[in-house]
N, C-alpha and C positions, 0 to 999 in steps of 0.2 A: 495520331495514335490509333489502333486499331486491337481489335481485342484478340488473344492464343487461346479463346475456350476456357472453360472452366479447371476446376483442379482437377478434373478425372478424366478431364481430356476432351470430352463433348462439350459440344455447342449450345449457349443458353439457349439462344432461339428455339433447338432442338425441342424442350421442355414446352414451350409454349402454348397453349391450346390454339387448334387451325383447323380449319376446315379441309383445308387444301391438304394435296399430295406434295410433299416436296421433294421433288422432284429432280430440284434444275442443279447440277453439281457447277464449281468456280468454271471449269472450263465452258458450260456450257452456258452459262451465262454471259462468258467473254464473247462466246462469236452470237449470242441473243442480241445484246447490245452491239457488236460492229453489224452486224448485217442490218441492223434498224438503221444506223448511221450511213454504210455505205449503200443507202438504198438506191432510188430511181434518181432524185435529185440529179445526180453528179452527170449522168449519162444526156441532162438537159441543160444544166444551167452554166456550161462553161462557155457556149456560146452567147446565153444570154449578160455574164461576166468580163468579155471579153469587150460586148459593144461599148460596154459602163469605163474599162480601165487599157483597153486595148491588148497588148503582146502579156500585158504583169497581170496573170489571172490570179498568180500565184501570191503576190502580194494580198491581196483580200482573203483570201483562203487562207493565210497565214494569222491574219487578224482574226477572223472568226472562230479559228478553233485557239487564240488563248482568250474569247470571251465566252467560248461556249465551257473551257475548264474553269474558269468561274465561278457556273452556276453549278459544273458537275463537283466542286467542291461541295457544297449544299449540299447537296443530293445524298454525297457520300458521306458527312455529319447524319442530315435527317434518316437515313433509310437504316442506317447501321445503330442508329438510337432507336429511331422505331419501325422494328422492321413488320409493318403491316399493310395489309393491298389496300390499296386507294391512293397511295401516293399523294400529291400536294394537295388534294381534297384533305387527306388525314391530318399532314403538318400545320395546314391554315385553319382546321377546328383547334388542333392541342394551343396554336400560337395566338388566335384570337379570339376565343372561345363565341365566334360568332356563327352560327347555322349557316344562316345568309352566305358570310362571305365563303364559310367552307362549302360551302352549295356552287356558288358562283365559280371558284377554282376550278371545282372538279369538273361543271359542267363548260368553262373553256378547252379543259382537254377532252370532254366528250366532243365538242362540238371541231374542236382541232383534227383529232383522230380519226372520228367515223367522216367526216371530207375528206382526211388527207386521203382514205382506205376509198372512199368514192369517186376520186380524183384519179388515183394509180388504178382500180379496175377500168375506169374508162382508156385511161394507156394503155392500159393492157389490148385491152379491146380494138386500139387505132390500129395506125399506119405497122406496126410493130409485128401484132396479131396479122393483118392483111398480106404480109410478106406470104405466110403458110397457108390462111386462110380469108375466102372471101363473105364475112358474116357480118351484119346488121352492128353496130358498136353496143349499143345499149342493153339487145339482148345478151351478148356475149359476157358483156360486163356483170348483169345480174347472174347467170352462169356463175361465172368464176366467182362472185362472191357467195353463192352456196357453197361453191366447194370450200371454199377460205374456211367457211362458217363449222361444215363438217368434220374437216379436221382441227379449229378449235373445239370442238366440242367434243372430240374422240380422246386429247388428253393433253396436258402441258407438257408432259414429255414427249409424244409423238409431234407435235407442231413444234415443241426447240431442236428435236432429231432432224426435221424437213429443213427445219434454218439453216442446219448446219452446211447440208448440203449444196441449197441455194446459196447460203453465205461463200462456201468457197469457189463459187462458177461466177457471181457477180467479181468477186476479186481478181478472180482468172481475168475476166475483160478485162477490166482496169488495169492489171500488170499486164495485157496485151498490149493496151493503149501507146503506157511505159518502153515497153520492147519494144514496138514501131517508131515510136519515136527520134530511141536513142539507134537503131540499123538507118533510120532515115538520115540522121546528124553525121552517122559512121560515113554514109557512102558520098556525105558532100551536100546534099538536095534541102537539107532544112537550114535555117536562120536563127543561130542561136541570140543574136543583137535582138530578136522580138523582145524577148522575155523584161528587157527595161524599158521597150519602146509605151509611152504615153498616148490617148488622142489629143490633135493638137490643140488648143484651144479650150482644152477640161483643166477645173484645176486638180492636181494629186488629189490632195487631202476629201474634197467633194468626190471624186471618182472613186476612189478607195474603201469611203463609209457607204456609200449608194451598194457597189458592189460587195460590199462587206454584208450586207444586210440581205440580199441576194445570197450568195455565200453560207452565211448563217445557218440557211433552211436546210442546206447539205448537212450540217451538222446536227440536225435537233435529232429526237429518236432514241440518244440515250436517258432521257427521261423516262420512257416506257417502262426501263427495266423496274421501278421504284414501286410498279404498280404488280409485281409479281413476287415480291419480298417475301411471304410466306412461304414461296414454293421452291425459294432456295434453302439447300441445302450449307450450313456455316454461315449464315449469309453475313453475320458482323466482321468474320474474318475474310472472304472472299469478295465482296461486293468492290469496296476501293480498289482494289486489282483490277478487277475486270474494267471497270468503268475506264478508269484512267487510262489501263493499255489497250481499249477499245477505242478510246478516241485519237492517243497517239497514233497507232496504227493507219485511223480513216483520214488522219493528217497529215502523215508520211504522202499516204497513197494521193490523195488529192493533188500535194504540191506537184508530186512527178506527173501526176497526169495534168494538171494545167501547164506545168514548164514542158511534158514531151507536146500537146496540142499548139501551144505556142510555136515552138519549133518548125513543127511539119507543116500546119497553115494561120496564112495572115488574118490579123484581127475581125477583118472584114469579111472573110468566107468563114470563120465560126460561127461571125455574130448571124450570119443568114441564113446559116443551118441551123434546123428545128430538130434535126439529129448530129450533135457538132463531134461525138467522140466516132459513130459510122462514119462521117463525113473524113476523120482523120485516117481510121483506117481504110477506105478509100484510096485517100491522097499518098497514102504510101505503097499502095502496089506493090503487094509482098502475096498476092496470090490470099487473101483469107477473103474465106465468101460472107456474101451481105447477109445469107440466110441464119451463118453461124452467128455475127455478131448480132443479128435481131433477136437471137434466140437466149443469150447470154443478157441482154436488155430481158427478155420478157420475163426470163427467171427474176433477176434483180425487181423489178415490179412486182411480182407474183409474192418475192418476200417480204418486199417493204410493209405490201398491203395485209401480210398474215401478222406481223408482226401488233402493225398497228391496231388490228382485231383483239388479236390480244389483247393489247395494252387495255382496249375500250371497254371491253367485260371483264375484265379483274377491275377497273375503276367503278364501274356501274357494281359488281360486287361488293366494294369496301365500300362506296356509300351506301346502300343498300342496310349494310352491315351498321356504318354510322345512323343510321333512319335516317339519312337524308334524302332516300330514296323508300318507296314504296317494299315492306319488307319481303313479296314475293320474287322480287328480284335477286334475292340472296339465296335461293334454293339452287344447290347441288344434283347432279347425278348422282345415282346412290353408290356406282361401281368406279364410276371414272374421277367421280369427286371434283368435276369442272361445271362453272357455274352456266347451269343450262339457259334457264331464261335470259342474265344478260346478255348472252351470244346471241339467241335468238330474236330480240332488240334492237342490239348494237345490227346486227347483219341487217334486219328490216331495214332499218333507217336508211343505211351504207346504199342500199340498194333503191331507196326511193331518191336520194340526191343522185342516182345517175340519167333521172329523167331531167335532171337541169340541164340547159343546154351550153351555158357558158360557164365556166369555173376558176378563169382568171382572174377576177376579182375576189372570188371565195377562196382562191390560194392566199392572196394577200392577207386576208382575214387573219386565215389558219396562224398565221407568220405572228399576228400581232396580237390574237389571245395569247398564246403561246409561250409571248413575253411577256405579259400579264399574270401570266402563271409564273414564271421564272423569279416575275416581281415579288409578289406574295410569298417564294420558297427562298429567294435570300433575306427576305426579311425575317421570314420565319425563324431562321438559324439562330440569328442575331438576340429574338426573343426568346428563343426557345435553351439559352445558353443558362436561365438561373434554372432550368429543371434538371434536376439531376436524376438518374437512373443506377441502377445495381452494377449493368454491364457495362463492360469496358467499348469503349467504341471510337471511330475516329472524327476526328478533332481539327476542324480548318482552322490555321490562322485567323482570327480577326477582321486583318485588314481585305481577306479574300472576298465575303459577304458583301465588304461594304464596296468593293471595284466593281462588283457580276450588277450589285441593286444600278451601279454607274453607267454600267454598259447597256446593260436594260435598258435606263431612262433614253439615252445616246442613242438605242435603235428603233424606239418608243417615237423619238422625234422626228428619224426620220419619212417614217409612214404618211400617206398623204389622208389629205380629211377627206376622202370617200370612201377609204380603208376605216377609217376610226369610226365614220358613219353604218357600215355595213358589221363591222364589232359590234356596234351599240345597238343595233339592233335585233341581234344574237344572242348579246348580255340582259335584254329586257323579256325574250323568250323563255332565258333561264330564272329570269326573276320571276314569270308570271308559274315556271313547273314547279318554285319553289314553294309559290302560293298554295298551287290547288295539292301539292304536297301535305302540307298541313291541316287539310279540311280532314275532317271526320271517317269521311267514304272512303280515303286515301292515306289514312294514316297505317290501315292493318291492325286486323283486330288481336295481334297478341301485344301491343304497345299500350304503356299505358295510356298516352296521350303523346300532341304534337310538342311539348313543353317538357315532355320526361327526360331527364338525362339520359345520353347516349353509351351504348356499352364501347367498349373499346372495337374500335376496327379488327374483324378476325375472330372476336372471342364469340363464343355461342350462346345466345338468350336465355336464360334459365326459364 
């Protein structure tokens, strides 16, 4: 169920006290969350998919996006009940009236988000960037994450405007991918028997969850949007739309791009390409140059990574707002009305994880706070079912909370313990800002104290 506004026509939410511009109308919120979704992932991990399950990329990707509508069921219960920034920081205060744990939430998707944004500038910065330019990786990277930072901070609606446009040139590739594919099938040259072929010797069901969890990461992203809720416009009656036909859309798109790569090359030259969708356009010798398709990648990067800036300063915002953070971090521009200090934070950090030098195991991480977070937001629903509220808003089935909290646990297991080691060590850093959070020096002197009830996420201190 989903709510049609009030009797006069306007949107409750409208009413609401917000710091925020809002900004972001239904449509523009649909291609915010696909172009989070259809980010950089795709353009890497079909090679690394193919090694896992062979010619059936498309099988895994088929799993992942119905356990990623799952948790986007969640999402669109909690955000359209309370539609306030901070996202699963905010639902895991309302649902466990725990600081700690609501601390710990928020700070997995910080700690998710400002890597993942650390991770894609340094893509940005590789082999990708080198096609055009020959620059240093790490300075280039810190580069492009001022610029990210700038135009977060210029306005929500000028950086969802930028999306838009990146959103449609990343898809472009990808429907590029799709058309080569199927003119490679047309003239004879590709092998449509890939797409069921197995490796010999894996079993299905193992291949399929390995690579499904792989898989996964292409889809996460739509989360982001939950942390921008104030700055939508309707957001109780427009939010479920968006989400939902955001991620049909990036799971339309995936399968035909895993079933056209299959097609045009064998399991084994994806899996050795560290560029597997260039690597196809390539193989099909249809005249398109490598410079366009690098540059259609660097967009898609250049989005993922604004996207997730976003996401990381509306979250440091609404905890900020929760005092779960230090209250200076909730200070606004007085013109642009976007939260300056945690940009300027969020962007620090982003940029000091680009002097690490290896980030493959710090992906993994990303993968598995992530779910930890997901964990906490289906459970939340589930708890969050005897609060009742004024507005109307939509409503999962039951049984949907209780399969996402399933799949969770299902991809929770299959992480290896140097992954859950390098979590835990991430989740003890957040316990120890929770601490010095609390002390006196760090509480912010308009608080009463570290023990005072917290105002509602969004609303302003009196």
């Amino acid at each position: 169920m989903s709510d049609h506004g009030a009797a006069d026509g306007s949107d409750p939410a409208e009413a609401d006290p917000t710091r925020l511009r809002r900004a972001v109308s239904g449509r523009l919120l649909f291609l915010f969350i696909l172009g989070d979704v259809l980010g950089a992932g795709i353009y890497a991990l079909i090679g690394v998919i193919a090694g896992e399950v062979g010619g059936a990329v498309w099988l895994p990707l088929l799993v992942a996006l119905g356990l990623a509508l799952l948790t986007a069921a969640s999402y669109a219960e909690l955000v359209t009940k309370y539609p306030r920034a901070g996202g699963s920081a905010v639902f895991a205060q309302r649902a466990y009236r725990s600081p700690l744990i609501s601390f710990l939430v928020g700070f997995c998707m910080l700690a998710a988000g400002v890597t993942s944004a650390a991770g894609l500038s340094l893509a940005f910065a590789g082999d990708y960037l080198g096609v055009f330019l020959d620059v240093p990786a790490v300075p280039a990277a810190v580069v492009f994450l001022l610029l990210v930072g700038l135009l977060n901070a210029r306005g929500i609606h000028e950086s969802v405007r930028a999306n838009v446009g990146m959103t449609v040139i990343e898809v472009s590739g990808l429907v590029l991918v799709v058309v080569l594919g199927a003119l490679v099938l047309g003239r004879g040259d590709g092998d449509p028997g890939r797409v069921l072929e197995f490796p010999a010797g894996v079993s299905v069901t193992s291949g399929v969850l390995a690579a499904a969890l792989l898989a996964y990461y292409s889809f996460v992203g739509f989360e982001t949007s939950a942390n921008i809720a104030e700055e939508v416009r309707d957001v109780r009656r427009v939010y479920p739309r968006a989400l939902f036909g955001s991620l049909l859309v990036a799971g339309l798109v995936y399968l035909l791009v895993g079933l056209a790569a299959s097609v045009v090359l064998a399991p084994d030259e994806l899996a050795a390409s560290s560029g597997p969708l260039l690597a196809v356009v390539q193989a099909a010798d249809v005249g398109v140059p490598d410079q366009l398709f690098s540059l259609v990648a660097l967009i898609a990067v250049a989005n993922g990574a604004l996207l997730t800036m976003i996401m990381a300063s509306r979250l440091v915002f609404g905890m900020a707002e929760q005092r779960l953070l230090p209250s200076p971090l909730g200070r606004v521009l007085p013109g642009r009305r976007t939260p300056w200090v945690a940009i300027v934070l969020t962007t620090l950090v982003a940029m000091g994880l680009t002097l690490v030098g290896d980030l493959g195991a710090l992906a993994n991480a990303v993968v598995l706070l992530l779910l930890l977070v997901f964990l906490s937001t289906n459970v939340a629903v589930l708890v969050l079912r005897r609060d009742r509220v004024e507005q109307e808003h939509f409503r999962a089935p039951a049984v949907l909370p209780v399969l996402a909290i399933a799949s969770c646990l299902l991809l929770l297991w299959q992480q290896e313990g140097r992954t859950w080691l390098l979590a835990g060590a991430e989740l003890a850093v957040g316990v120890l800002l929770y601490l010095l959070a609390r002390a006196p020096w760090w509480a912010g002197a308009d608080r009463a104290g570290p023990d005072a009830p917290a105002e509602p996420a969004g609303r302003i201190p009196r």
